[in-house]
C-alpha positions as CSV (number, residue, x, y, z in Angstrom):
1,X,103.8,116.8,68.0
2,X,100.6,116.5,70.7
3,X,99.6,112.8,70.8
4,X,97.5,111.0,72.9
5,X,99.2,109.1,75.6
6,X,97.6,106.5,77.0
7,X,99.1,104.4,79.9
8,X,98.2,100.6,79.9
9,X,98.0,98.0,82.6
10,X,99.1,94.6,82.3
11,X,96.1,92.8,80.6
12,X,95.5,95.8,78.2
13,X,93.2,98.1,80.4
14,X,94.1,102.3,80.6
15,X,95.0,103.8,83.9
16,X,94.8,107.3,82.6
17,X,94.9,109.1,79.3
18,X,96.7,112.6,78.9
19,X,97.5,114.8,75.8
20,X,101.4,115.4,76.0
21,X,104.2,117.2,73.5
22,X,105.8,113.9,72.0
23,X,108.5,113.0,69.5
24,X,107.8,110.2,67.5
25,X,110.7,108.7,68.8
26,X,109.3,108.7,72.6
27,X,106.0,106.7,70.9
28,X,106.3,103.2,71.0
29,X,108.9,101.1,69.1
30,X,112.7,100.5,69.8
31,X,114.7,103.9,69.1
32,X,117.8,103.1,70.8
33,X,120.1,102.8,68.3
34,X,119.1,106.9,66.8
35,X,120.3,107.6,70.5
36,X,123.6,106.8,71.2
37,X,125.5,108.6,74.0
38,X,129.1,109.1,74.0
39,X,131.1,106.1,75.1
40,X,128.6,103.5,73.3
41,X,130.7,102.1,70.4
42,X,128.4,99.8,68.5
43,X,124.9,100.9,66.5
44,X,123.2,99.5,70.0
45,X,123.3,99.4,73.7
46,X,123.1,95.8,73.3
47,X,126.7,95.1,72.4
48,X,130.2,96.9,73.3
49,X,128.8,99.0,75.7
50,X,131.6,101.0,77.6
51,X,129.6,103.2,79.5
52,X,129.9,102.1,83.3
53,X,126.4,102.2,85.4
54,X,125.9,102.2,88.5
55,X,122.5,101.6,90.2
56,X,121.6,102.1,94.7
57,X,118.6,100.5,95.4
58,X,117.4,97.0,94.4
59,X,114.4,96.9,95.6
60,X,110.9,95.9,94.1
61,X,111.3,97.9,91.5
62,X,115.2,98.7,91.2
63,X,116.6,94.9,91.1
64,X,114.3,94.7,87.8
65,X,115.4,97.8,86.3
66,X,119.1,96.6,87.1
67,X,118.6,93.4,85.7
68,X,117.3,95.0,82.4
69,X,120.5,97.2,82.0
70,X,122.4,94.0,82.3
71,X,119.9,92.2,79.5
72,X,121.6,94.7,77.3
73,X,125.2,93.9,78.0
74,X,125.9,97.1,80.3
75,X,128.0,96.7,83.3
76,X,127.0,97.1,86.5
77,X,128.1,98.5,90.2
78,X,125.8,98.4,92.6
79,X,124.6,99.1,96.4
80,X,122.2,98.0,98.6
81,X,121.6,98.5,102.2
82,X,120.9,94.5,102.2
83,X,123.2,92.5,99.7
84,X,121.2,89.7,99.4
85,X,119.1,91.6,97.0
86,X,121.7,92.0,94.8
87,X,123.4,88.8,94.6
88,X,121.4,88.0,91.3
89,X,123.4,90.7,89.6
90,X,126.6,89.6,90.8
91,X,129.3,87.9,88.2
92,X,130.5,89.1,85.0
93,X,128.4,91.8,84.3
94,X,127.9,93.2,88.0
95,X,130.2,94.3,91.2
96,X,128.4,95.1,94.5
97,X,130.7,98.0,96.1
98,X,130.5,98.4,99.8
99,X,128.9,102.2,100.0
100,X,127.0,104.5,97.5
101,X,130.2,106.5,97.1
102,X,132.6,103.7,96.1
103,X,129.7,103.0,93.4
104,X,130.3,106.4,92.5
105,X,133.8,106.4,91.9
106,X,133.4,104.0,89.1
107,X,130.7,104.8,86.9
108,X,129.8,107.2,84.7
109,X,125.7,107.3,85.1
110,X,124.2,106.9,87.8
111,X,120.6,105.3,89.1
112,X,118.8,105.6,92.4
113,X,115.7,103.8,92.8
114,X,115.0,104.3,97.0
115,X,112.1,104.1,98.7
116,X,111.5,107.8,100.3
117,X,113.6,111.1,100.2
118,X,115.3,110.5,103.7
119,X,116.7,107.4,102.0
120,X,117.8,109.6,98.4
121,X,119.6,112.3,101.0
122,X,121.5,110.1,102.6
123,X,122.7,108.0,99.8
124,X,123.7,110.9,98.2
125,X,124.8,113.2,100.9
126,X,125.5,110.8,103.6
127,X,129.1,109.9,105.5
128,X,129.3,107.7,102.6
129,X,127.6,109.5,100.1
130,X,128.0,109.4,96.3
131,X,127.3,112.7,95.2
132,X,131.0,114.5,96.7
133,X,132.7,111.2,94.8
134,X,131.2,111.1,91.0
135,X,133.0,112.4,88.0
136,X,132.4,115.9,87.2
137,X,129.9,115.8,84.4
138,X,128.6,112.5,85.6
139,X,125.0,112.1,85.4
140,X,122.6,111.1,88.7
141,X,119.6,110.0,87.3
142,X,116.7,109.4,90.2
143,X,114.0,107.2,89.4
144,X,112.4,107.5,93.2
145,X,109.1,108.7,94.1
146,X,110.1,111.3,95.7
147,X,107.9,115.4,96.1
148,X,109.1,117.9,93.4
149,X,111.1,120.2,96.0
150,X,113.5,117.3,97.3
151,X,114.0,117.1,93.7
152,X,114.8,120.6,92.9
153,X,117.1,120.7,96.3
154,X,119.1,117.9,94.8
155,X,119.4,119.4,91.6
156,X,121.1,122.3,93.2
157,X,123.2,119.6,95.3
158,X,124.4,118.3,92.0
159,X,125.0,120.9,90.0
160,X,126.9,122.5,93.1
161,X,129.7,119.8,92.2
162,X,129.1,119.5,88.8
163,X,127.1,116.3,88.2
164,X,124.1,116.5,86.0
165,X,120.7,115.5,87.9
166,X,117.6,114.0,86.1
167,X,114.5,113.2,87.8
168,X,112.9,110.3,86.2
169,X,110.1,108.7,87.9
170,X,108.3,105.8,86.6
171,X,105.0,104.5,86.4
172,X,104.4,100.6,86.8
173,X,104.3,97.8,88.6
174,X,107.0,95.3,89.4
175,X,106.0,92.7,86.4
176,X,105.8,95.7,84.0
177,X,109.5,96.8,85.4
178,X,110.6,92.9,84.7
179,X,109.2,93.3,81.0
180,X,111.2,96.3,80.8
181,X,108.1,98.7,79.8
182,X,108.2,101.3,82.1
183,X,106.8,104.7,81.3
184,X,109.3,107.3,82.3
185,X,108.4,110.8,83.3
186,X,111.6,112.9,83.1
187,X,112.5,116.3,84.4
188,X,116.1,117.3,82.5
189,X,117.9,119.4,80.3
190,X,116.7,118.3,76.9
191,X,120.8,117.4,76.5
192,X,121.3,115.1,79.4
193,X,117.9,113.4,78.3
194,X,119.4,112.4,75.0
195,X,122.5,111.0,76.6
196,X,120.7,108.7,78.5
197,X,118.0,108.0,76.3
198,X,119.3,104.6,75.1
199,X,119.2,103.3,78.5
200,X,115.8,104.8,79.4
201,X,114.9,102.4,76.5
202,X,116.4,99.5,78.0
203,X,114.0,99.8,81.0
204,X,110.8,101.6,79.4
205,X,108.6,101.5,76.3
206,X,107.6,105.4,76.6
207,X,109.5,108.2,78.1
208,X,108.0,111.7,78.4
209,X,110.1,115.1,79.1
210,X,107.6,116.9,81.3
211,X,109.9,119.6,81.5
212,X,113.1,121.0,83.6
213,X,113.7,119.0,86.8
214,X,111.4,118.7,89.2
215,X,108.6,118.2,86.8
216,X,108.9,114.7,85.9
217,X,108.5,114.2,89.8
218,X,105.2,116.6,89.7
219,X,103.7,114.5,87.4
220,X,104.3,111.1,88.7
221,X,102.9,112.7,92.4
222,X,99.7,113.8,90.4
223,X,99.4,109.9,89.2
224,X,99.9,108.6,92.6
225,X,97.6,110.6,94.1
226,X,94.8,109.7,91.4
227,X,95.6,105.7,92.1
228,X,96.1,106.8,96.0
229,X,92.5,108.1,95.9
230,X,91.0,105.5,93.3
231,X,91.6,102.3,95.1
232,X,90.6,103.7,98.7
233,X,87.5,104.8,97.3
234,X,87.1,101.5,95.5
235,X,87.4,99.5,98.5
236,X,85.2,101.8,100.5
237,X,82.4,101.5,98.4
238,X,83.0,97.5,98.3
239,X,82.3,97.5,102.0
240,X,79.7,99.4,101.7
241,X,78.0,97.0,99.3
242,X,78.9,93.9,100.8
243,X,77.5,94.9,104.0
244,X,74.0,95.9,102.2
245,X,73.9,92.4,101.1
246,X,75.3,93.1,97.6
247,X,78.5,89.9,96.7
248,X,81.9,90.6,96.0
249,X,81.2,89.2,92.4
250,X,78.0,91.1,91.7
251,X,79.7,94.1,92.7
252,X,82.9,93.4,90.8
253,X,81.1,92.2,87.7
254,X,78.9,95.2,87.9
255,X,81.3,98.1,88.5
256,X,84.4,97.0,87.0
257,X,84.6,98.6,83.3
258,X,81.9,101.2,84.2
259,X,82.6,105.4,83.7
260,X,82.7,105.3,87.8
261,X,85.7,103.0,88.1
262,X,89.3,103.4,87.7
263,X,90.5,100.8,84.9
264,X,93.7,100.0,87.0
265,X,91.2,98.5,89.9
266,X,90.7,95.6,87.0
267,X,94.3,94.5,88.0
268,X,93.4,94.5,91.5
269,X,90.7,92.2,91.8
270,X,92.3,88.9,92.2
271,X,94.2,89.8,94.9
272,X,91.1,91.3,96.4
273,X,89.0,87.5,95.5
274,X,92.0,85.2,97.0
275,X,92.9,87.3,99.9
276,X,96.5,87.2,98.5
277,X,98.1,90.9,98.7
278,X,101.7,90.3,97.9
279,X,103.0,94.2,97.0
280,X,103.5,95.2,93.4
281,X,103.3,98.7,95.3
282,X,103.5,98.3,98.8
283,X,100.5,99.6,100.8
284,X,103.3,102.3,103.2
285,X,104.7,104.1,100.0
286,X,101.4,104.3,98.5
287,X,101.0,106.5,102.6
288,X,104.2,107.8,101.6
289,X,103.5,109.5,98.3
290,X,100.1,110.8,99.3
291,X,102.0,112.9,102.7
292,X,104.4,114.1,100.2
293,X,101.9,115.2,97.8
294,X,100.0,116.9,100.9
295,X,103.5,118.7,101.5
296,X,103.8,120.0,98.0
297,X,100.1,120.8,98.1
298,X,101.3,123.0,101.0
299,X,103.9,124.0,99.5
300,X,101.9,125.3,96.7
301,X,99.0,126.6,98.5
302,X,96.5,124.3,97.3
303,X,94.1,122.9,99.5
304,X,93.3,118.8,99.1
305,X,90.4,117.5,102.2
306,X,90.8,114.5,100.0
307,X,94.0,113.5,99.8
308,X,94.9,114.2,103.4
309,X,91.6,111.9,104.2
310,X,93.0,109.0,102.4
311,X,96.7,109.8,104.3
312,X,95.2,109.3,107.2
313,X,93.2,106.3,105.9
314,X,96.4,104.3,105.0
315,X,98.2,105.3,108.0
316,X,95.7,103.2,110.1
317,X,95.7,100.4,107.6
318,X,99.4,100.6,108.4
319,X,98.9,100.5,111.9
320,X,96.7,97.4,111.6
321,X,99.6,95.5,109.6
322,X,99.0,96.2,106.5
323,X,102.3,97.9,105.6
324,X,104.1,95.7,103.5
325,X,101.1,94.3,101.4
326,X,100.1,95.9,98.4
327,X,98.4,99.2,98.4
328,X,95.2,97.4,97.7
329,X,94.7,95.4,101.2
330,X,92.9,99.0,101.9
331,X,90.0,96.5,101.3
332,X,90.9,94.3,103.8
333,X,91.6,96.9,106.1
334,X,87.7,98.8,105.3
335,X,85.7,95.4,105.1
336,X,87.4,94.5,108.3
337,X,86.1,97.4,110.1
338,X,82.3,96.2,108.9
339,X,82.0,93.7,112.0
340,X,81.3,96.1,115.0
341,X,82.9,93.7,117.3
342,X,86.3,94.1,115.8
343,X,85.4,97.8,115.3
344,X,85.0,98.1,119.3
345,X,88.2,96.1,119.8
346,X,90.2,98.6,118.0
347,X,88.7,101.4,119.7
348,X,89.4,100.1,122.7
349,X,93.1,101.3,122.6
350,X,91.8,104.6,121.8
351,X,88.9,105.4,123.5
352,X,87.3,104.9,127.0
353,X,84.6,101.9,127.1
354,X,82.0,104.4,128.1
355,X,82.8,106.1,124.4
356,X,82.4,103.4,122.5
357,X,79.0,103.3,121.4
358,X,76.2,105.6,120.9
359,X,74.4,107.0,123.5
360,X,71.2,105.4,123.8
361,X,68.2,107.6,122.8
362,X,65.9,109.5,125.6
363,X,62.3,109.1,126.0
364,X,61.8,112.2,124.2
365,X,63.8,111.3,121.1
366,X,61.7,107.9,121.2
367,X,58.1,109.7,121.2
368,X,59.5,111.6,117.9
């Protein structure tokens, strides 16, 4: 059935809208106990769960969705490059194993949630990778943001020992991923979908099968890309207002809820008022997904000035320390560059002095 899918920020605004082929299951309300996969005894994933899970990455976004799982009584082995991050999952309920691959030895569904492809690749095909050391039929379910051709190359690395990939991307930030209402986008055979279905629902509130794999990562690039786009042209035109005299609050009370605006920028505008840019999405994976979405684009053939603009963009916010805030200290980074002093100091590392500023006009151009 086509319905209207609509996806929602934290105070109620819409990010985006898109028509998309849903079941009602996959709209709205708590479904998991019409999905059971095998090795769930009980009419829920809350109790008796005897399916082992394992989950690689606990960052951000992964120690949330881990701690969700383990909200609904399923047990958990995990791995992370730094252990600390796991320790709140540790006890009854949650083992930290040394390496991806002795995770993989004891569970029966896995999750990756890791920051970049480089990272998925070597957690899966590393020295101490998991893929060579799951169960056959075992299911490697990869929640990362990662371009759809990585994802299709680890399909075939799955399937090539006979583990069952999904590529399940989600969309929203860290407090949504505590709530547990995560919108999944989900590249799969429709089969191993409904296996793990139950515990999609444990982390999300919507889940939508794009498609075979690969897809679910296509559309969650396409969304990144919008947002990517959205806030550095937001800030942009901030500065430029500011600097014709216009205030922040004018031009956040004016523009904010217009047909020109993004409605996710709502969300964004007080950490943008207090200075105060602790990541939801950190500003370098926000660079990340718009160069891997300019690969793809290459990939594909399709030309986007825009995107590759806006790379570039974040790349020297990154270079100005910006890396590990969220994606919206773009502002910061623009609005800084509006004091020409501080835009002379940075060219300075760039640039002879001589280059710095415009050449000063001739006679001849002063007479016209």
């Amino acid at each position: 059935m086509k319905r209207r899918l609509v996806i929602t920020g934290r105070r109620g605004t819409n990010i985006a809208a898109a028509d998309v082929n849903l079941t009602d299951e996959e709209i709205g309300g708590d479904r998991r106990k019409e999905y059971l996969p095998a090795g769930v005894s009980n009419g829920s994933p809350n109790k008796g769960a005897r399916m082992k899970i394992g989950f690689i990455g606990l960052g951000i976004m992964g120690g949330r969705m881990a701690a969700n799982l383990q909200k609904h009584s399923y047990s958990l082995a995990v791995f992370n490059r730094t252990r600390a991050k796991a320790e709140p999952l540790l006890g009854p309920c949650g083992t930290f194993s040394d390496s991806p691959a002795k995770v993989a030895e004891q569970v029966d569904v896995l999750f990756t949630m890791l920051a970049h492809p480089g990272a998925v690749e070597e957690a899966a095909l590393g020295g101490d990778g998991f893929l060579n050391h799951l169960r056959p039929n075992a299911l490697w379910v990869d929640c990362s943001s990662v371009n759809p051709s990585f994802s299709k190359k680890m399909t075939a690395a799955a399937a090539a020992r006979q583990i069952r990939f999904v590529d399940a991307p989600v969309t929203g930030s860290a407090a949504v991923a505590a709530e547990g209402k995560l919108i999944f986008w989900v590249g799969a055979d429709a089969a191993d979908l409904e296996t793990i279905r139950p515990l999609l629902l444990c982390l999300g509130n919507r889940i939508v099968h794009v498609g075979g794999h690969g897809t679910g990562t296509s559309v969650k690039m396409v969304i990144n890309l919008l947002m990517g786009n959205a806030m550095a042209a937001f800030a942009e035109g901030m500065a430029l207002g500011e600097a014709l005299g216009i205030s922040r609050q004018v031009l956040f009370d004016s523009l904010l809820g217009t047909p020109a605006i993004a409605p996710f920028l709502a969300l964004k505008r007080e950490k943008i008022e207090i200075g105060n840019y602790e990541a939801e999405f950190p500003l370098r994976w926000m660079q990340k997904d718009l160069h891997l979405a300019s690969v793809s684009a290459y990939e594909s053939g399709v030309a986007m000035p825009v995107t590759n603009a806006a790379k570039e963009l974040y790349r020297l916010a990154m270079m100005e320390g910006h890396a590990v805030q969220d994606f919206s200290a773009i502002y910061k980074y623009l609005a800084s560059n509006d004091d020409p002093a501080t835009v002379d100091q940075k060219l300075v590392g760039f640039a002879p002095r001589h280059q710095l500023h415009q050449p000063t006009a001739t006679s001849d151009e002063h007479r016209r």
